[in-house]
C-alpha positions, 0 to 999 in steps of 0.5 A: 326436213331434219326429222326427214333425214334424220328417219333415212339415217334411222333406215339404213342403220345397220342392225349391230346383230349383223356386225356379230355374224361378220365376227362369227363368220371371221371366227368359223374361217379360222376353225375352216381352215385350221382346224376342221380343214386343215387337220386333214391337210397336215394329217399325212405330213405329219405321219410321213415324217415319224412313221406313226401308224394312221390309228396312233394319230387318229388316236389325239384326234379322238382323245380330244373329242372326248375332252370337248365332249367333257367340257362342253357342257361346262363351257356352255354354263360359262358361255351363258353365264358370263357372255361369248365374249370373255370366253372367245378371248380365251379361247383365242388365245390358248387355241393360238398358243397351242398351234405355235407349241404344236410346230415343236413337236418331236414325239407321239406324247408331245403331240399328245399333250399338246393337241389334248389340251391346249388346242382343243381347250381354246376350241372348246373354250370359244371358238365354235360355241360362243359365236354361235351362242351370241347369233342365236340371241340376236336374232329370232325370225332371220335366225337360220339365216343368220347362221347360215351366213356366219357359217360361210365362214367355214366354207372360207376355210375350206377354200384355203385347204390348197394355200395351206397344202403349198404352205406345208409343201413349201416351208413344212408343216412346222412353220405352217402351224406357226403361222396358223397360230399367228393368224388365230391371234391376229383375227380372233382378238378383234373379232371377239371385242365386236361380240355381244352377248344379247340385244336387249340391254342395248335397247333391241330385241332378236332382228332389230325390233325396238321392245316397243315399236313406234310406227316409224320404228315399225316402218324403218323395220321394214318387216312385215305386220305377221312378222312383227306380231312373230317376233314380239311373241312371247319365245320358248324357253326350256330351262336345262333339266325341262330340255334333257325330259324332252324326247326332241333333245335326245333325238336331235344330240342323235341326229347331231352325233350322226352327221358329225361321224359322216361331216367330220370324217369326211373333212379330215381323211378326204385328202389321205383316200384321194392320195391313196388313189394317186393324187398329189397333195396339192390335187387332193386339198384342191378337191377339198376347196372345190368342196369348200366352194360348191357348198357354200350356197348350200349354207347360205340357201338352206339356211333361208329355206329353214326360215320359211319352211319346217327345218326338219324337212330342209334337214332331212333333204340335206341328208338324202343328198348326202347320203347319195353323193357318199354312195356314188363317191365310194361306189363308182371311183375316179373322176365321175365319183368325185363329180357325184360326190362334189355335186350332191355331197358339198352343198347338202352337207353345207346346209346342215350346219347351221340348221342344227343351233337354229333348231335347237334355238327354236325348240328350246329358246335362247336363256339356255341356249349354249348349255343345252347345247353344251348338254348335247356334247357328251352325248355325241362325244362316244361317235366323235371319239370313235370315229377317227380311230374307227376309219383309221383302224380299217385303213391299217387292216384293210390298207385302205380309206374306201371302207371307212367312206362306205360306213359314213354313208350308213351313218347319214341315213341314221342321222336322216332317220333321227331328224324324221322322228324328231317333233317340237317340244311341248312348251313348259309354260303350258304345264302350269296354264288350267283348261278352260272352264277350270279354276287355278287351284283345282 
């Protein structure tokens, strides 16, 4: 009777794999909210109040981006070699700080600084790459899943684009990046002690297989035969130099820089076109949450079809959608483009995100995950520097964001195209096996 209760308890066991996408998911809030959000969301509250021109503040955004680009491969070396964790308390920490040094700002240079780097030092250190770093190795066959769930995170923080826009309304954007510094620390600390670098000095492996699984093991599992056999196959792994040979690294950091021009653009200068259309500030974020929200069975449905189909193809439908709903945004204008867009556009663009790590964990393997990763930065760096400084350049020559929304949908047919052409690496192990019939030494 003891042994009975003893394999009920065993059974409904929470995988500690699941409590890290909890972290991850509390982590990709935050960087909703805040950063990938709620920059948008500051953006003309800032400008307003200095006068700046839109390409002088779109300028920081870019700047930045070059130094994440820098550092991420150096980050991923760090996040690899001594765990998520110690990097996400950095991380948290700076990041925290620099939002609260950010509510002093009085001039162009000050903000410069600041944003440059302390904030985008603290993102860079471990508020994006490392949690995701630490879902990739702990899971395996539910590894789109996973991910697909932490990144709901972000659509979380795009539900509190509106809170945030009456936030800044109400107590200005100085006291609104206070309290965004405070929130950073407040969640972030303990979410990071929850982190765990890989399973298997705990006893697991990825999804919560036992290395070697009894029949009790295997039945309180509750996989299924195939995907037993599936998980305790023996995994890919590229070292960083094997990964950079291969033409699926560079066709996916394409891929990657594309979306990111179209995804990050979209997220910051939505809410200044939708203002420059007649909306209020308040309207506009509440179009940037309907976004939020309406994406979020996106990353979680797409991410599920990306563990039982090629990921590949779940991308490149994503990128049909959301090429169509960027289209028909620009084209048609008013209410009926913003229902196009919210509709095709929101949960095509939710599904990508946590496509991209799981692919990559699956062609390259999880030894080198965040360095290959961090590899792919730089790469992507020249699309993320110019991008805010090319759709502000069009907005003050041409006075509007309308030709900087028809660029993007240019840019997601690239990125459809790049994915298409991408194919799973040939396995390094396989290099040093002889063909039958052919002595080792020969």
């Amino acid at each position: 009777m003891a042994l009975l209760q003893i394999e009920r308890i065993r059974k409904v066991k929470i995988f500690y794999g699941w409590w890290i996408v909890l972290a991850g998911t509390a982590m990709f809030t935050l960087l909703g909210a805040i950063s990938y959000y709620g920059t948008g969301v500051f953006f003309e509250s800032i400008r307003s109040e200095f006068g700046w021109k839109a390409a002088a503040l779109g300028g920081a955004l870019s700047v930045a981006r070059v130094e994440g680009g820098v550092l991420a491969p150096l980050m991923g070396y760090l996040i690899d070699h001594y765990g998520p964790r110690k990097l996400m308390l950095v991380g948290v920490l700076v990041g925290g700080a620099g939002y609260m040094l950010l509510s002093r700002t009085q001039n162009l240079i000050y903000f410069y600084i600041v944003f440059i780097l302390v904030v985008q030092g603290g993102l860079s250190a471990g508020m994006g790459n490392a949690p995701s770093t630490a879902i990739a190795n702990w899971f395996r066959r539910k590894r789109s899943l996973a991910m697909g769930i932490s990144n709901l995170g972000v659509s979380f923080g795009g539900l509190l684009a509106r809170p945030l826009a009456s936030v800044i309304l109400q107590y200005g954007w100085r006291r609104a990046f206070l309290v965004a510094g405070g929130a950073i620390w407040v969640v972030g600390f303990p979410m990071a002690f929850i982190v765990r670098h890989k399973p298997e000095p705990y006893g697991y492996l990825p999804d919560g297989d036992s290395p070697d699984p009894t029949p009790s093991a295997k039945e309180a599992s509750g996989a299924a035969p195939e995907e037993k056999r599936a998980s305790l196959e023996p995994e890919t792994e590229f070292s960083p130099r094997q990964a950079l040979r291969t033409m699926a690294f560079w066709t996916l950091a394409l891929m990657f820089s594309s979306r990111q021009l179209v995804t990050g653009s979209v997220a910051l200068f939505l809410v200044p076109l939708l203002q420059e259309r007649g909306m209020s500030l308040l309207d506009a974020a509440g179009v940037l949450s309907l976004m939020a929200l309406i994406g979020m069975p996106g990353r979680v449905g797409f991410a599920w079809l990306g563990d039982k189909m090629d990921k590949r193809w779940v991308i490149a439908f994503c990128f049909v959608f959301q090429a169509v709903g960027l289209i028909l945004f620009t084209a048609l204008g008013g209410t009926i483009g913003i229902v196009f867009f919210l509709t095709l556009y929101s949960p095509a663009y939710s599904g990508v995100l946590p496509l991209i790590p799981a692919i990559q964990a699956d062609y390259f393997g999880r030894k080198w995950f965040a360095t290959i990763r961090g590899m792919m930065s730089p790469i992507t760096t020249v699309v993320a520097v110019a991008s805010p400084l090319v759709m502000t350049s069009i907005k003050d020559i041409t006075g509007s964001y309308e030709g900087a929304f028809a660029v993007m949908g240019v840019a997601n047919v690239l990125a459809l195209v790049f994915i298409l052409i991408t194919r799973r690496p040939k396995d390094p192990t396989l290099a040093n096996v002889p063909a039958k019939g052919t002595a080792a030494g020969e």
